[in-house]
N, C-alpha and C positions, 0 to 999 in steps of 0.2 A: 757331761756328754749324754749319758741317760734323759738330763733336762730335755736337750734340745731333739733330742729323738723323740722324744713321748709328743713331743711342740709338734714338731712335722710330721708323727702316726696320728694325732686327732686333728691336724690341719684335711690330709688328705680323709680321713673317716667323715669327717662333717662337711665337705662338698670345699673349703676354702682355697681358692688359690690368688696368686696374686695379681692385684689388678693390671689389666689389657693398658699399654701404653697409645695413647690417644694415635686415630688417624692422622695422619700428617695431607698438609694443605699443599697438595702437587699439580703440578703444572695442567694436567688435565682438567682438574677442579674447579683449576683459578679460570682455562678458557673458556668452561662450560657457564663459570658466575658471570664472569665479564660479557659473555655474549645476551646471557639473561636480562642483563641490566641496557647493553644497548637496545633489545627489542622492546623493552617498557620504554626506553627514551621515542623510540619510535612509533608506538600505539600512541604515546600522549601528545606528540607533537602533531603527525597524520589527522588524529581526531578533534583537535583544538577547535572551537569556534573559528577562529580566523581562517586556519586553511580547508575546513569545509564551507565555509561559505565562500570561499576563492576557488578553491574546486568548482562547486557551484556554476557558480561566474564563468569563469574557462569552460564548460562542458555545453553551458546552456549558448554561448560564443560559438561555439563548434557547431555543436545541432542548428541554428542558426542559417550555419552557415552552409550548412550541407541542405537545408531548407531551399536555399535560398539558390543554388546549384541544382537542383531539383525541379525545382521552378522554372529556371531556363532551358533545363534537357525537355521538358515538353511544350515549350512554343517555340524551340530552333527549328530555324527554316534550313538548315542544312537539307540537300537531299541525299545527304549519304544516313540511310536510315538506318544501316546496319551497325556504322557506328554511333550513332543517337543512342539505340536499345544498350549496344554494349556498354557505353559509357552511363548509363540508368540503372544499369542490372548493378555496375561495379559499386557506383552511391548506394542503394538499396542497402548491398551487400556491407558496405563501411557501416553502416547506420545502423544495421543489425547487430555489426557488433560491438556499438556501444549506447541501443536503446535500454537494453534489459538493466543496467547498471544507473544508466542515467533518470529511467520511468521509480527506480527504488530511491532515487536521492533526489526528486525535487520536491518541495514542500508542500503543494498544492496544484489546482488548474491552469494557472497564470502562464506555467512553461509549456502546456501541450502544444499552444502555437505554433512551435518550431518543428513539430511532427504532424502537422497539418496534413498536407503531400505525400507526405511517407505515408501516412494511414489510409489515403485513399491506397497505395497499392495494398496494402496488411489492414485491413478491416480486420481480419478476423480478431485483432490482437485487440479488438477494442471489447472485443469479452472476457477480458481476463480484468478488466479492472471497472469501477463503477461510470458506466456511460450512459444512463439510459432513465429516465421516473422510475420508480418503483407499483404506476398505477398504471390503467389503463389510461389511452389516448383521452381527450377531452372527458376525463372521469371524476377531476378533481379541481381548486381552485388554490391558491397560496395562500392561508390566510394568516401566519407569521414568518418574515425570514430570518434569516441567520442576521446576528447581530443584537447590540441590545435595546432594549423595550420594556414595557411595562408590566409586570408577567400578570397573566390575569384571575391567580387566583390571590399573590399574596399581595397584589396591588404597590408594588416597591419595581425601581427600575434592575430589570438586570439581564446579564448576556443573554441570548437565546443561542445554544449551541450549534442547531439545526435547522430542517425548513417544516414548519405542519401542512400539510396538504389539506384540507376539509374535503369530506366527500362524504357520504351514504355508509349507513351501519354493514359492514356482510362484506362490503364491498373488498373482492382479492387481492394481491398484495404480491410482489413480484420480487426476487434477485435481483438488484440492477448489474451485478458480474456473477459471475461462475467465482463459486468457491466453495469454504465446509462452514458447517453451521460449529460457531463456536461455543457459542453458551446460548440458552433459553431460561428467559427467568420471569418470575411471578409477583408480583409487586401488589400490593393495595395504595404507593406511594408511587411519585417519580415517573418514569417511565412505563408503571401497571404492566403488563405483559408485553415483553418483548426479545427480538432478537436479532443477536450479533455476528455478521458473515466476516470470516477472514476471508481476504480474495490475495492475489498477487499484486507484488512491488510494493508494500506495506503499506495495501488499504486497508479498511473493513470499513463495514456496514451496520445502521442498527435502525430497527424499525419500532417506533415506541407504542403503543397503547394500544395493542390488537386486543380485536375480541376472541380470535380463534389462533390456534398454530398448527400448520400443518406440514412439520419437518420435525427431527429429531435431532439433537447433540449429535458432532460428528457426521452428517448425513455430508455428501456435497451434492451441492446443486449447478444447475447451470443459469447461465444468464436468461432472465424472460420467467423463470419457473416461479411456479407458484407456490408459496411460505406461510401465507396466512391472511386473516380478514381484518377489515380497521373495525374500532369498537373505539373504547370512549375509556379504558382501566385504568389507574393509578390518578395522577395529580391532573386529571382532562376536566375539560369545561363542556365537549361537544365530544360529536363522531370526527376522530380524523388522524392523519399517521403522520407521527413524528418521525421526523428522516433525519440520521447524519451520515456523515462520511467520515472516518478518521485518516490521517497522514500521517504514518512514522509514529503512530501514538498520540497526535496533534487532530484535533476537532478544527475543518477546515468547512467554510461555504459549499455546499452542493450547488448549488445553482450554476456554475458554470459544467456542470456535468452531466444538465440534463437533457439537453442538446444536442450532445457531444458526435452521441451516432448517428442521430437522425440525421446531421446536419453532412457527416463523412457520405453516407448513402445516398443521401438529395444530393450531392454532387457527381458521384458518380453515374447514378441514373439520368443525368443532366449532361455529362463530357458522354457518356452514350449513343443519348438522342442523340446529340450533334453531331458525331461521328457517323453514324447510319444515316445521317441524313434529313431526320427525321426535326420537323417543326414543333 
């Protein structure tokens, strides 16, 4: 007896007691795992290659198609006008609410055609992503495009990610969207001085081989605004500014983007005149 006493007074004196019997796996548990495990089935299948490029497919179908309905609500000759407008305000209104979605999921330029129409009503939204040169009017010439070629310093063929512009040393340098300045970097290689706009619907921007910067990390800028000078820094042959566009993380053709406003604006300056009358 004494034994077992002395056992259990330096049991409790030195902190020991005896071990906790495990959690037990109850019905709550099990719903909370079970439902975990279907919401991973469902992120992997949702995100699969297949059904986003089906998504894809389906959406860019839709918009299409709401283009294309669009199209006809302004040359019907109905003369009940009041229901023309309302039945335009309603499309606008659908369209709004599955551009913001549909501008973040297509790959590149190819699909804006289907928002042709719409954008003449919503210009403004053509500042929120890259639509515009990055130089002044007749200020520069193209003298590599996107695609691959010969590069001309290490004389071997390969991609060109981007478009070069050539133009004049100094010469200013533009946002082609409203966004923040994400990084600024200094290079003696590569791209020598340049920098990188995020804008909306998962573009950005980079401007390569400036001689000056005149933004800071962080800053946002608006579309048009002025960033910095072309120069000639890092892996350059000449004066001239390298331009990309990124998509989703994906380096896509700018060239269809540089256009983009001019060409929304020259129309509506054009459906104008002709309404007022005007030759």
């Amino acid at each position: 007896m004494i034994f077992f006493e002395s056992t259990i007074f330096w049991r409790k004196k030195v902190g020991v007691t005896k071990p906790k019997s495990a959690k037990t796996f109850g019905k709550k548990e099990f719903a909370y795992f079970l439902f975990l495990i279907i919401m991973c089935l469902f992120f992997i299948i949702w995100h699969c290659p297949y059904n986003t490029a089906q998504r894809l497919k389906d959406n860019t179908i839709t918009m299409e198609l709401y283009e294309e309905r669009l199209k006809m609500n302004l040359v019907s000759s109905s003369a009940d006008v009041d229901l023309i407008e309302r039945e335009r305000d309603q499309l606008l209104l659908t369209i709004e609410e599955k551009i913001v979605g549909f501008l973040y999921q297509i790959p590149d330029y190819s699909y804006i055609s289907s928002l042709e129409t719409y954008l003449q009503f919503r210009p403004k939204l053509l500042e929120q992503f890259p639509s515009a040169v990055p130089l002044e009017k007749g200020n520069y010439s193209i003298s590599s495009n996107y695609g691959i070629r010969v590069h001309p310093i290490s004389d071997k063929e390969k991609k060109h990610y981007g478009i070069d512009l050539a133009t004049a040393r100094g010469k200013y340098v533009y946002s082609s969207a409203s966004g923040t300045i994400l990084n600024i970097l200094y290079s003696k290689k590569g791209y020598g001085t340049h920098i990188i706009i995020k804008h909306r619907f998962g573009f950005e921007t980079l401007y390569g081989h400036l001689n000056k910067v005149l933004v800071r990390k962080g800053q946002t800028v608006k579309q048009h605004e002025m960033i910095g000078a072309v120069g000639s820094t890092g892996s350059s042959t000449g004066y001239h500014l390298h331009y990309e566009i990124l998509k989703n993380g994906n380096k896509i053709d700018p060239i269809l983007s540089f256009n983009l406003k001019k060409n929304i604006y020259s129309h509506l300056i054009e459906s104008n005149t002709i309404k007022d009358g005007v030759e």
